[in-house]
ZAMARGU-4260 file (C-alpha; in steps of 0.2 Angstrom, whole numbers, plus 5000, padded with zeros to 4 digits):
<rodrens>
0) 4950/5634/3819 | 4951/5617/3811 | 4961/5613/3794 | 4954/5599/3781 | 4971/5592/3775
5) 4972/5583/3758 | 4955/5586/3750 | 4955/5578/3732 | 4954/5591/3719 | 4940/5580/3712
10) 4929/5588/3727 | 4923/5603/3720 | 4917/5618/3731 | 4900/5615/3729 | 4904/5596/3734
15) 4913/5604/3747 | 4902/5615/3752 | 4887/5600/3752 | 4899/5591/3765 | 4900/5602/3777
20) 4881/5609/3774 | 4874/5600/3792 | 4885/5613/3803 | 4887/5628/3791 | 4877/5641/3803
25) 4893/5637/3815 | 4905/5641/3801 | 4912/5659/3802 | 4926/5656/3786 | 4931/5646/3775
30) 4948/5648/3766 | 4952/5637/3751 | 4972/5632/3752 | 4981/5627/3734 | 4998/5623/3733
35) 5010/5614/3720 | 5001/5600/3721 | 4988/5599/3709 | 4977/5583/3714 | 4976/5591/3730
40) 4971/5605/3742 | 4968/5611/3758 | 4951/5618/3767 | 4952/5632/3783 | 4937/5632/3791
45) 4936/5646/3806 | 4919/5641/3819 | 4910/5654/3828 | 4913/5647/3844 | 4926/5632/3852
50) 4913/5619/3855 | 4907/5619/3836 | 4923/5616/3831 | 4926/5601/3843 | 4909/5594/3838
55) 4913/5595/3820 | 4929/5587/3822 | 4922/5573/3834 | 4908/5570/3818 | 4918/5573/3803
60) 4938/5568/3806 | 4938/5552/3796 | 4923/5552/3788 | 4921/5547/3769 | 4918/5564/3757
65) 4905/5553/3749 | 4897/5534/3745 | 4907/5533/3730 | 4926/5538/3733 | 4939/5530/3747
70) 4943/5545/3753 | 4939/5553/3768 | 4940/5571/3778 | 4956/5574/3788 | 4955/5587/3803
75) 4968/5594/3812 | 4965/5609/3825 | 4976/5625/3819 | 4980/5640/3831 | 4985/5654/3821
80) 4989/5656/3803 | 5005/5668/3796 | 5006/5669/3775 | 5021/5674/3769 | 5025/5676/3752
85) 5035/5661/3742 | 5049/5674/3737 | 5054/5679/3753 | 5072/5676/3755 | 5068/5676/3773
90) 5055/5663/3774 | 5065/5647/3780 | 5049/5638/3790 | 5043/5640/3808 | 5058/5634/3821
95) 5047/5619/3830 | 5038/5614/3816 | 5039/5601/3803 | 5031/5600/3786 | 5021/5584/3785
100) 5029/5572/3774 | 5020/5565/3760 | 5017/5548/3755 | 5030/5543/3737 | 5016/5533/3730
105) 5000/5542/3730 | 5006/5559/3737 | 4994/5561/3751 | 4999/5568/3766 | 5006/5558/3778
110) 5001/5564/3797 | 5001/5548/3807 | 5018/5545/3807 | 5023/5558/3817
</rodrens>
């Protein structure tokens, strides 16, 4: 399972769904992610098999959305994925893991600095 960080909510579905169009007869699922942030969301995308989802990565990770706009497709592999709801008093994050931090100027997720 691959995750598409920090799509632009310019990129409708249908633009989204254009994108990824060469390999969708490898795509089992796809799960559209919003949160708070509204110029931004994020894009699940669960492959029938292991080797489709390393050849997407290898020909989309970087890759601009489209001719026009700067920005481009980020990939990160994902292993399992747990929902919990916002109001659970409980819910305090994953021990191990840490929230990406974003960028104070344009908001966009800021991976590499890990």
């Amino acid at each position: 399972m691959l995750c598409m960080l920090a799509v632009p909510a310019m990129m409708t579905l249908h633009d989204l769904l254009q994108f990824i169009a060469p390999v969708s007869a490898h795509v089992e699922n796809i799960r559209v992610i919003r949160d708070s942030k509204p110029n931004l969301y994020m894009v699940l995308l669960k492959f029938r098999d292991q080797k489709s989802a390393d050849d997407f990565y290898q020909n989309f990770n970087g890759v601009r959305f489209n001719s026009i706009e700067p920005e481009t497709c980020h990939l990160v592999y994902v292993s399992k994925v747990e929902m919990v709801k916002e109001d659970d008093p409980t819910c305090i994050g994953v021990p191990g893991h840490t929230e990406l931090p974003t960028c104070p100027v344009c908001l966009v997720v800021v991976y590499w600095l890990r």
